[in-house]
Backbone as CSV, one residue per row, in Angstrom:
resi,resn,N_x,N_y,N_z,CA_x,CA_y,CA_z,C_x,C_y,C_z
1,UNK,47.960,0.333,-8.417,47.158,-0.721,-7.841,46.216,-0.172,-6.768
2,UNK,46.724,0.771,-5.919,45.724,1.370,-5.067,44.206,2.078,-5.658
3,UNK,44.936,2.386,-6.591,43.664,2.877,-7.354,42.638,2.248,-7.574
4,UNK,43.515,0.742,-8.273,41.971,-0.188,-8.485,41.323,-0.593,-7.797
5,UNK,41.878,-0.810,-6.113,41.682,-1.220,-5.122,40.530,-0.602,-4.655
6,UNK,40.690,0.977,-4.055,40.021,1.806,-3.982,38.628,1.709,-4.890
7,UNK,38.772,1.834,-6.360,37.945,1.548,-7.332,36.527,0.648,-7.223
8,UNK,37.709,-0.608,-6.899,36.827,-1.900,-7.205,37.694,-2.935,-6.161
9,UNK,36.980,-3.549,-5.125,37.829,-4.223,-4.760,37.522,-5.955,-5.546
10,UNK,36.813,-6.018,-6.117,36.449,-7.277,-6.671,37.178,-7.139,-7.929
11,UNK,37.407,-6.111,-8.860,38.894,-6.488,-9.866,39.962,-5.844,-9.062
12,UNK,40.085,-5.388,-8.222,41.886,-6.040,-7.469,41.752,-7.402,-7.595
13,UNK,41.278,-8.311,-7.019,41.278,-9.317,-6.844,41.624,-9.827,-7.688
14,UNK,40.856,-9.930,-8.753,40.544,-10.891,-10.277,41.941,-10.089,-10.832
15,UNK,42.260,-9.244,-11.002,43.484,-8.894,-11.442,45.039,-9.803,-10.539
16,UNK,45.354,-9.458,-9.582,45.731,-10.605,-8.496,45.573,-12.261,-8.742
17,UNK,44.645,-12.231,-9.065,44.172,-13.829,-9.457,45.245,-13.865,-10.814
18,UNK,44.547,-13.202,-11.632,45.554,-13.309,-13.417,46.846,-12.817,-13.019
19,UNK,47.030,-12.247,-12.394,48.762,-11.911,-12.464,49.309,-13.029,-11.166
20,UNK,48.736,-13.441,-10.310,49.116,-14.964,-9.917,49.425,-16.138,-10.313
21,UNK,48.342,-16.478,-11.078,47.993,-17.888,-11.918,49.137,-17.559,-13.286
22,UNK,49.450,-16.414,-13.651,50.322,-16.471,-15.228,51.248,-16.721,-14.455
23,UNK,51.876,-15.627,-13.226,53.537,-15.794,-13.258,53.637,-17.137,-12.370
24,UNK,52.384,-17.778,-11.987,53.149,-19.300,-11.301,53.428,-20.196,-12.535
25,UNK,52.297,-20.241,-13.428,52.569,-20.885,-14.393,54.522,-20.855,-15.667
26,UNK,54.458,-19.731,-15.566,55.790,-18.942,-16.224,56.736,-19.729,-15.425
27,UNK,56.933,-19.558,-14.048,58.044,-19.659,-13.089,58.253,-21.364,-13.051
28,UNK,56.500,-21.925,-13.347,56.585,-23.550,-12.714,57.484,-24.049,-13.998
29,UNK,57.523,-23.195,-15.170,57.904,-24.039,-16.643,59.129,-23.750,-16.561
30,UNK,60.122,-22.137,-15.891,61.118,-21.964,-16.248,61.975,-22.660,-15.139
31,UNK,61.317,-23.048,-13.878,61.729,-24.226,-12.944,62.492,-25.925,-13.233
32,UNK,61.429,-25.961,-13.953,61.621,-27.418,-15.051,62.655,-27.002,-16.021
33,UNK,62.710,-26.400,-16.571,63.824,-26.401,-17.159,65.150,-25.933,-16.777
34,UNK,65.036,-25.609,-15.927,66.644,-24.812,-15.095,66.607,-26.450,-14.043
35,UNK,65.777,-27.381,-14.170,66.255,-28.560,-13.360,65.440,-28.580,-11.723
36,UNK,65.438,-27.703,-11.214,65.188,-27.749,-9.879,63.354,-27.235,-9.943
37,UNK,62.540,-28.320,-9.664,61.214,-28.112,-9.765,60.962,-27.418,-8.697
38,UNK,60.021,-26.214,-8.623,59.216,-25.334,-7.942,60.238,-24.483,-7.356
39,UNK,61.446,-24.533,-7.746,62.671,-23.467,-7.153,61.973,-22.128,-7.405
40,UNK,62.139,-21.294,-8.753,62.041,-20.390,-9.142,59.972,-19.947,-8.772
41,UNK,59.213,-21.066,-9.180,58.255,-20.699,-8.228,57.921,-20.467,-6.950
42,UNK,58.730,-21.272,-6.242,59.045,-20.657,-4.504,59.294,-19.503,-4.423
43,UNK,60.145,-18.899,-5.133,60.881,-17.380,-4.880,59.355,-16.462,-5.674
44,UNK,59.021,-16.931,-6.415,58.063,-16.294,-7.028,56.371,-15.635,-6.268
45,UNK,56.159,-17.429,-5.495,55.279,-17.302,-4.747,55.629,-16.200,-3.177
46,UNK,56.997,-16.422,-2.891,57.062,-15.899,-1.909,57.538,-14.514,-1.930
47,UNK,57.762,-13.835,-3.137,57.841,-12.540,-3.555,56.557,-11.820,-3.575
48,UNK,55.873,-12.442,-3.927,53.831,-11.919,-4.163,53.464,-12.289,-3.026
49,UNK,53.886,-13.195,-2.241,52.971,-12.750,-0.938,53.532,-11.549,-0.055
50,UNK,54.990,-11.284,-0.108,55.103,-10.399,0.462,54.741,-9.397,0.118
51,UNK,54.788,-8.853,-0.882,54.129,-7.436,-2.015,52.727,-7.696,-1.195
52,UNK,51.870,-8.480,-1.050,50.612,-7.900,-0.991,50.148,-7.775,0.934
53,UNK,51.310,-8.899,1.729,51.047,-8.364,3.339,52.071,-6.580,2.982
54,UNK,52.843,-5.990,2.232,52.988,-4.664,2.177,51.835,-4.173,1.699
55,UNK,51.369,-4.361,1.222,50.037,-3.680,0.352,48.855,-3.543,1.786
56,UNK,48.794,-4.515,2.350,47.682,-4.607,3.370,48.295,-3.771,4.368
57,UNK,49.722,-3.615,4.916,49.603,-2.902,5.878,49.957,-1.069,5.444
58,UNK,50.441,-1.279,4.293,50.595,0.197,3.571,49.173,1.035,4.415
59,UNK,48.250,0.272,3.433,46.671,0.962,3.432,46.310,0.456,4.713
60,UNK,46.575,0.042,5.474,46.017,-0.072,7.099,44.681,-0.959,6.956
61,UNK,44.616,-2.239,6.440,44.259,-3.131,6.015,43.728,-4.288,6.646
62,UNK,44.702,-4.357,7.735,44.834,-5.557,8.761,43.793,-5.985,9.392
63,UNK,43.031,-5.215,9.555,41.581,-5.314,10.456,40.751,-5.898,9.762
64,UNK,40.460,-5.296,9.057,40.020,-5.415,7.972,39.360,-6.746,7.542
65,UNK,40.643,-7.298,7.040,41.328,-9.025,6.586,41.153,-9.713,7.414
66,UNK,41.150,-9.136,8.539,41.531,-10.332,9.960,42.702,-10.526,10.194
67,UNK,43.543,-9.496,9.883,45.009,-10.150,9.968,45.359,-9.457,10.984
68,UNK,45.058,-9.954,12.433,45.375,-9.078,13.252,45.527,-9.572,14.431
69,UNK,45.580,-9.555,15.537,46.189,-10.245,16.977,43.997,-10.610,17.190
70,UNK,43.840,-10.870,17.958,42.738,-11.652,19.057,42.811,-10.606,20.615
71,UNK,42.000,-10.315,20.328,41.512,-9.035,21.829,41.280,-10.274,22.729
72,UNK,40.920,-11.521,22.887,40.746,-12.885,23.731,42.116,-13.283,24.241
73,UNK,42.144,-13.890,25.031,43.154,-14.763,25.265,43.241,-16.244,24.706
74,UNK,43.964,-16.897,24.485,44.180,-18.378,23.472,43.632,-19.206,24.391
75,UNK,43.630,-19.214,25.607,42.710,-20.222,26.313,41.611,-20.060,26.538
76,UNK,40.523,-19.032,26.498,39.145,-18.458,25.700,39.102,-19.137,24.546
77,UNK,39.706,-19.807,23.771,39.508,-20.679,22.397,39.571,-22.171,22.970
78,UNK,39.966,-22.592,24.064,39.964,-24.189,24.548,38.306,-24.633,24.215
79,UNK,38.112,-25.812,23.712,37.145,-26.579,23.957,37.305,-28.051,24.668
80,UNK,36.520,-27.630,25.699,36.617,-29.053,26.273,35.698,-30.401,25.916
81,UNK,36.622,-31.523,25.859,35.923,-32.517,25.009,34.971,-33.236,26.452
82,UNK,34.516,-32.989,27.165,34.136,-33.364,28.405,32.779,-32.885,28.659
């Protein structure tokens, strides 16, 4: 995957996208039938997000994304309605 990444970052993505959208679909059907709706997609969804915050901080990523702390302080973000 790094490779494609590296490669192309617009098919990482679209690849990500198709291997998202199949295994939610897979997980939402085998959910329904094991009885408990979005069970097995919960675990599913929350397996792929973790794989890919590893993926982002593997490759040192964070900045990047924005996934990262605020050099500001949180009250530098107040707006006053006044």
């Amino acid at each position: 995957m790094e490779n494609l990444y590296k490669k192309s970052e617009i098919w990482f993505a679209i690849v990500l996208i198709i291997i998202y959208t199949i295994g939610h679909s897979i997980t939402d059907q085998l959910s329904i039938d094991i009885g408990y709706e979005k069970l097995i997609t919960f675990i599913f969804d929350f397996i792929f997000t973790i794989i890919i915050f590893c993926f982002i901080r593997k490759n040192n990523l964070s900045n990047y994304y924005g996934l990262c702390k605020t050099k500001q302080k949180a009250s530098k973000f107040y707006i006053s309605s006044h």
